[in-house]
Every structure is written in C-alpha cells, then in structure tokens.
C-alpha positions in Angstrom: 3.1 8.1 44.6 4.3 9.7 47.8 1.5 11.3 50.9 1.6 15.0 49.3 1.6 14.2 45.4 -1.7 12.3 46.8 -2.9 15.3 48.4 -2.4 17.2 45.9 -4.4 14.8 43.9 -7.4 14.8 45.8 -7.4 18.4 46.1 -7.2 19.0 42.1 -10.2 16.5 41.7 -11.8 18.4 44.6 -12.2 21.8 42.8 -13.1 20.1 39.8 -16.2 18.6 41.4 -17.3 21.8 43.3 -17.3 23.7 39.5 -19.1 20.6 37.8 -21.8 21.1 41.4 -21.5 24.8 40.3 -22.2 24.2 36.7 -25.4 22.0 37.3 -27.4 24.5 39.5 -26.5 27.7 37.2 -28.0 25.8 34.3 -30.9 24.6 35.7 -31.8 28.2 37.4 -31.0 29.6 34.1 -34.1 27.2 32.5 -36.1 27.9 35.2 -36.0 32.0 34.9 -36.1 31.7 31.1 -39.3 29.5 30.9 -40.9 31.3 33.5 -40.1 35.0 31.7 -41.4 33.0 28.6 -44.8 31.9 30.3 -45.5 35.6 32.1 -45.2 36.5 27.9 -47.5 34.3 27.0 -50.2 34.7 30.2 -49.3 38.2 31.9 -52.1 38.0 34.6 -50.5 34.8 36.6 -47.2 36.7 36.9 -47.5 36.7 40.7 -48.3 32.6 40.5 -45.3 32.1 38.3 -43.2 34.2 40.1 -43.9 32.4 42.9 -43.2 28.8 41.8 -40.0 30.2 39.9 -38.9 31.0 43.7 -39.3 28.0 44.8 -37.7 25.8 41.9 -34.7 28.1 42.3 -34.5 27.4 46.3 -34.7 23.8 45.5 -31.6 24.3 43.1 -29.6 25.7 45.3 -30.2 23.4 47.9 -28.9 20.6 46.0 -25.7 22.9 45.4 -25.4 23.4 48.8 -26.0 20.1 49.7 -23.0 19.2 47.3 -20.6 21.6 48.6 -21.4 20.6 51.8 -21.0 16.8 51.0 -17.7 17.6 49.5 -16.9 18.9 52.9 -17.7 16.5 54.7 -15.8 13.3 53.1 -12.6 15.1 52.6 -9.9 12.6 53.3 
C-alpha cells in the first residue's frame, strides 16, 4: 500500500468511528428522556426533580461524545 491509499484508509475508519461515538450517545439520551417521560406518568408531582436529573444524565452523555470527537481529533495520524 502506497502513503495516500493509507490515508484514505485512516480517514474511511475515521468517520466510521465518529458515527459509532454518534450512535452511542443518541441511544443512551433516547433512554434517558423515555424513562424519565415514563416516571413524570407514573409520579407527576416530582416532575421538576426528574426533569432536573434527566438534564444532567443528558450533559453527562454528551460529554462523553464530545470527549470522543475530540479524542478522534487529537490522535489523527
């Protein structure tokens, strides 16, 4: 294999694992909205509670997608 059919390599693998860090994260927030829409059902008066700890289980998703996008990034050759 020559330097740019190598590039090209690493850049095709590349995307795949930015929509495989994408994937993760949108299933995960998906969960998190869906059992906290089913809990509010079940216990309306701690809506503001569950809202609240929905917020912050979605900001700790998307850290870790940022975070991978970011590694990604960083130890492109």
């Amino acid at each position: 294999m020559d330097a740019t059919t190598l590039a090209e390599l690493s850049g095709n693998v590349a995307s795949i694992g930015y929509g495989l860090a994408a994937i993760g994260p949108g299933i995960g927030i998906g969960i998190i909205v869906g059992k906290t829409a089913e809990a509010t059902a079940r216990q309306p008066e701690l809506r503001g509670a569950l809202q609240s700890t929905m917020f912050i289980g979605i900001a700790f998703t998307e850290i870790l997608t940022l975070l991978a996008i970011v590694t990604g990034f960083l130890f492109q050759s």
